[in-house]
N, C-alpha and C positions, 0 to 999 in steps of 0.2 A: 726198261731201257729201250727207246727208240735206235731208227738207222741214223736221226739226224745226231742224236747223242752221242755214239759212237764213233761218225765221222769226227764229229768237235773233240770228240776223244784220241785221234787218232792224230789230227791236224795240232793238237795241243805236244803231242808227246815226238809229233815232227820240229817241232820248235824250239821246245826242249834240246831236242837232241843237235838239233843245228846252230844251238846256244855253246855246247860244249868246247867244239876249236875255241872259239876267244879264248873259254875260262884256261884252258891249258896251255896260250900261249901268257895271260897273268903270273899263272903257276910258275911258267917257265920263269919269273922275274925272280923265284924263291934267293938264288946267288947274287941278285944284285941288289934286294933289299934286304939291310938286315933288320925287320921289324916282325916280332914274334905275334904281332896283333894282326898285322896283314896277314902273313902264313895261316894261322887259327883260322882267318874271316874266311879265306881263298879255300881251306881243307872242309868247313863248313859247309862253304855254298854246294863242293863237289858230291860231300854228302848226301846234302839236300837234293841236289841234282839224280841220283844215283836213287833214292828214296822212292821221287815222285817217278822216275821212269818205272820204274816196279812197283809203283800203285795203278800206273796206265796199263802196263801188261793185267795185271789184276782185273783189273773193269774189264779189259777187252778179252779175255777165259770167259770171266762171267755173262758178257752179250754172247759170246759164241754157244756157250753153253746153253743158252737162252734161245740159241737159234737168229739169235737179231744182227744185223753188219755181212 
């Protein structure tokens, strides 16, 4: 794992995270739609979200570890 790896590591899971507001203000729509497919899709993505932030953490223990970043 290089420094430039890391940085794209870094800048990926900045993005990620400044993705979040929106999805929680969608969420926020949970009382005004009632559709059990949207809710699913919307508790999904946060998942997903939530997943890939602590696979970034992960990589970046293991550059530190490594010494690299």
């Amino acid at each position: 794992m290089t420094g430039e790896a890391v940085a794209r590591i870094r800048s990926a899971q900045k993005s990620a995270r400044d993705s979040w507001p929106p999805l929680e203000r969608l969420a926020s729509t949970f009382n005004d739609v009632n559709d059990d497919d949207f809710r699913a899709l919307v508790k999904r993505v946060a998942v997903a979200m939530d997943d890939l932030d602590r696979y970034f953490v992960l990589l970046l223990m293991e550059a530190r570890r490594r010494g690299v970043g």
